[in-house]
C-alpha positions in Angstrom: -19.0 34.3 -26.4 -16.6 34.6 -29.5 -16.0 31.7 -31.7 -12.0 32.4 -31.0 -13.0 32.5 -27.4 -14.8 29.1 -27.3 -11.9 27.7 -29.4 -9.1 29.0 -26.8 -11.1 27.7 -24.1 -11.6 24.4 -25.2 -8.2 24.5 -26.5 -7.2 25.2 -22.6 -9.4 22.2 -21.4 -8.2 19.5 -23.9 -4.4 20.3 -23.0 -5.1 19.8 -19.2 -7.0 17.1 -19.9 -4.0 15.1 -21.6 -1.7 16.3 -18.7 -3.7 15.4 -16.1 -4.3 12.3 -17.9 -1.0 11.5 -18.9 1.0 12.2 -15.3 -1.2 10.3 -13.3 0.2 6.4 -12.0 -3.0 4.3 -12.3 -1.8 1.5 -10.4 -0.6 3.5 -7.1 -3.3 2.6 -4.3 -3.4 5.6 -2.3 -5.5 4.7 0.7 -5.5 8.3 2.1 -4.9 6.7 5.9 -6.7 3.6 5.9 -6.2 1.4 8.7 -5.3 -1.5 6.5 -7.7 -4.6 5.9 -8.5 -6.2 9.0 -7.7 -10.0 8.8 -10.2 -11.8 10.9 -8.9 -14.9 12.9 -10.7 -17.3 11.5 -8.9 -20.1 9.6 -10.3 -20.9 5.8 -10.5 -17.1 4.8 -9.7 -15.7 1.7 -6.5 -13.4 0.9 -6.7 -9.9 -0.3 -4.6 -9.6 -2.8 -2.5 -6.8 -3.7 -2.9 -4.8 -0.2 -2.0 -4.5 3.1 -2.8 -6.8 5.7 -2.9 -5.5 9.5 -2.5 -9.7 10.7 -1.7 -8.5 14.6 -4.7 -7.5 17.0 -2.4 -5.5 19.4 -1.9 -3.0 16.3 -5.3 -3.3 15.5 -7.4 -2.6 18.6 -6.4 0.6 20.2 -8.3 3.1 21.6 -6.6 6.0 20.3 -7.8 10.2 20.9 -10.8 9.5 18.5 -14.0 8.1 20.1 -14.1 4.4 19.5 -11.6 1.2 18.7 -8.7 2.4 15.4 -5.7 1.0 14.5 -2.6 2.3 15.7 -1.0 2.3 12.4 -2.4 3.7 8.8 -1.4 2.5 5.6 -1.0 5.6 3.4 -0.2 4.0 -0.1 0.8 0.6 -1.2 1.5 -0.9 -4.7 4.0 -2.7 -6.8 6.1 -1.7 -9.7 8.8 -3.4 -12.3 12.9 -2.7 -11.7 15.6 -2.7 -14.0 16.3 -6.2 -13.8 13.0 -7.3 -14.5 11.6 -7.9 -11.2 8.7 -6.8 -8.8 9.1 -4.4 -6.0 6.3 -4.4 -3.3 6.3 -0.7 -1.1 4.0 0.2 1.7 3.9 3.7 3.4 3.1 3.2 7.1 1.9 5.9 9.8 2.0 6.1 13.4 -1.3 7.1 15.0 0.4 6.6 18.4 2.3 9.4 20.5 5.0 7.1 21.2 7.7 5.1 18.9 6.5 2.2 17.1 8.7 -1.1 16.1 6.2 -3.3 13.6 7.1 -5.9 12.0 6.3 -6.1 7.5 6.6 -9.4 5.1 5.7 -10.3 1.5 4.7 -13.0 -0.5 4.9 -12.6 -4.4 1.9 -14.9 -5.9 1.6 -16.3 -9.9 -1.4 -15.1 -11.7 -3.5 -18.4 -10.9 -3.2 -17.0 -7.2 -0.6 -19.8 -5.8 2.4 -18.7 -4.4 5.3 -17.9 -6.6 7.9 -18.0 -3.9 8.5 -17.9 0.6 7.5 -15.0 2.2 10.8 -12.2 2.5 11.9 -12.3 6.1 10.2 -10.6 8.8 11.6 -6.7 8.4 11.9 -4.4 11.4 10.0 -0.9 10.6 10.4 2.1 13.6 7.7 4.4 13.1 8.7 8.0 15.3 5.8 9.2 16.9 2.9 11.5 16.3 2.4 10.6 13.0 5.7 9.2 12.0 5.6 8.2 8.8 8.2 5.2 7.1 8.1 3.3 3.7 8.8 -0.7 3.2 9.6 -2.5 0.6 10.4 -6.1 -0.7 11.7 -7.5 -3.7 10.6 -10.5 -5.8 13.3 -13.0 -6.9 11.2 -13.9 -10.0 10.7 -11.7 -13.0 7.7 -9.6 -13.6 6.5 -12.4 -16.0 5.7 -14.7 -13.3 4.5 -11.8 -10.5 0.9 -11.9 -10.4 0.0 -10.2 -7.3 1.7 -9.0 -3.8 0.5 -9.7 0.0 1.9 -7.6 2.5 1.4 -8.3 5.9 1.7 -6.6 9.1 2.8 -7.5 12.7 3.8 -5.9 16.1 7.5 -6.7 17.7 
């Protein structure tokens, strides 16, 4: 190999490198179809944060066209990001695994950096998957400013 070929080449690699680099969102959590965390019905246990909590067995326990017990929803990405007036917005992308429409239910709760909770949990908000995959996005807003945000909780229910 040429020294003006080795240069080129390396050249070529640095630059995609730095784009590659450079475009990616480090803080998206991109579950690739999860079926959430599974939060077990005992009382004392410890939250997740930052992630999406599945908190009703009906959506959890379904035996769907895959061998075995799955979840009849997915979480496809979750994560939180600042707004233009200084705030937090939680988002959740949701998927139906089910071949008929699916109402759920989706709350927050925004919680300081020590872990305790900054503010009430947002309403209950209705979510209508479509079937066969159906996919729909939630999100919630904090009322407190990014500087007080710590973490998000985001939890999951039937109707």
């Amino acid at each position: 190999m040429t020294v003006a070929r080795i240069l080129t080449s390396s050249l070529f690699c640095t630059v995609v490198l730095a784009v590659t680099v450079g475009c990616q969102n480090r803080y998206v959590q991109y579950e690739g179809g999860t079926e959430g965390v599974r939060r077990p019905t005992t009382t004392g246990q410890v939250l997740e944060f930052n992630s999406v909590q599945i908190i009703d067995r009906r959506l959890q326990d379904w035996r769907g066209a895959e061998r075995g017990r799955q979840s009849r929803i997915l979480v496809q990405a979750h994560n939180a990001s600042l707004t233009a007036t200084n705030t937090v917005r939680a988002w959740a992308t949701l998927q139906n695994r089910t071949t008929g429409p699916l109402a759920i239910q989706v709350r927050t709760t925004f919680f300081r950096r020590d872990q305790s909770p900054l503010e009430p949990p947002t309403a209950w908000e209705q979510v209508f998957l479509d079937p066969s995959g159906g996919i729909a996005a939630y999100e919630a807003f904090s009322l407190n400013t990014v500087e007080d945000v710590g973490f998000y909780y985001i939890e999951v229910k039937g109707l």
